[in-house]
C-alpha positions as CSV (number, residue, x, y, z in Angstrom):
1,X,49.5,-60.3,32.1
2,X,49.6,-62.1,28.7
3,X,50.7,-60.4,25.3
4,X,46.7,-60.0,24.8
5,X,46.1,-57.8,27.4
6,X,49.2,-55.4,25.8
7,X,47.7,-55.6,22.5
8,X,44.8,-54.5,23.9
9,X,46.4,-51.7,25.6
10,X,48.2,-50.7,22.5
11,X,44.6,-51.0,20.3
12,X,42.6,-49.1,22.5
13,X,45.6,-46.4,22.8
14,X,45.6,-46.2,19.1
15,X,41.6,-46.1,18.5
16,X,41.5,-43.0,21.0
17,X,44.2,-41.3,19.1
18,X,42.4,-41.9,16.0
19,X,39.3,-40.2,17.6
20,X,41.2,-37.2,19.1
21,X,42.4,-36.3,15.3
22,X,39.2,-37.3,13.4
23,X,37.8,-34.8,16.3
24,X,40.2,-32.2,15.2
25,X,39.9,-32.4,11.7
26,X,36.2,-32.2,12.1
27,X,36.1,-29.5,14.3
28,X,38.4,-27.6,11.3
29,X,36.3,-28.8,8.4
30,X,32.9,-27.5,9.8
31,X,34.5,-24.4,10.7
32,X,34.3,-24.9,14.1
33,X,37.4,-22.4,15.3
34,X,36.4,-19.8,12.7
35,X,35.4,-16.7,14.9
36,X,36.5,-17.9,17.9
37,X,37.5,-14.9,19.9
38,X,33.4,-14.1,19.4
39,X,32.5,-17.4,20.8
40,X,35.0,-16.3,24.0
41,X,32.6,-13.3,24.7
42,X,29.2,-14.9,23.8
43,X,28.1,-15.1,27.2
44,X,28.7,-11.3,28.1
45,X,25.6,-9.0,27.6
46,X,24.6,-5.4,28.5
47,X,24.4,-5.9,31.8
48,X,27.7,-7.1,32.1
49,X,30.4,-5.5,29.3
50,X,33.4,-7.1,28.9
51,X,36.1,-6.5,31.4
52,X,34.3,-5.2,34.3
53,X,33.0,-8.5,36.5
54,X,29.8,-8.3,38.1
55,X,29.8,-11.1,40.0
56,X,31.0,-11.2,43.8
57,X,31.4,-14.3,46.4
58,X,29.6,-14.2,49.2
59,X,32.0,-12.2,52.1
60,X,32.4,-13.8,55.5
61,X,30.6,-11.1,58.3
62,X,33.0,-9.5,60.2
63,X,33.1,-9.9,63.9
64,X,32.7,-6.8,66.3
């Protein structure tokens, strides 16, 4: 492999590190983690409160 191919390595490794933080500090800006314990239990309704699963795997039958 030629210096190029390492320069690219080290560009594209920099350019996805620049996305991960741009990603950050957007997600902070637009208030993205504000309230996030309520976004945790969004998908709970009445039928199932919080705490107390409702849903079961199927069981194997058990042989006689």
């Amino acid at each position: 492999m030629g210096y190029g191919a390492y320069i690219f390595v080290v560009v594209m490794a920099a350019a996805v590190m620049a996305s991960a933080v741009y990603a950050l500090y957007w997600a902070v800006k637009t208030g993205q983690f504000q309230q996030f314990e309520k976004g945790a239990t969004a998908i709970f309704n009445d039928e199932e409160p919080l705490g107390q699963p409702t849903d079961h795997f199927p069981q194997k039958p058990k042989k006689p």
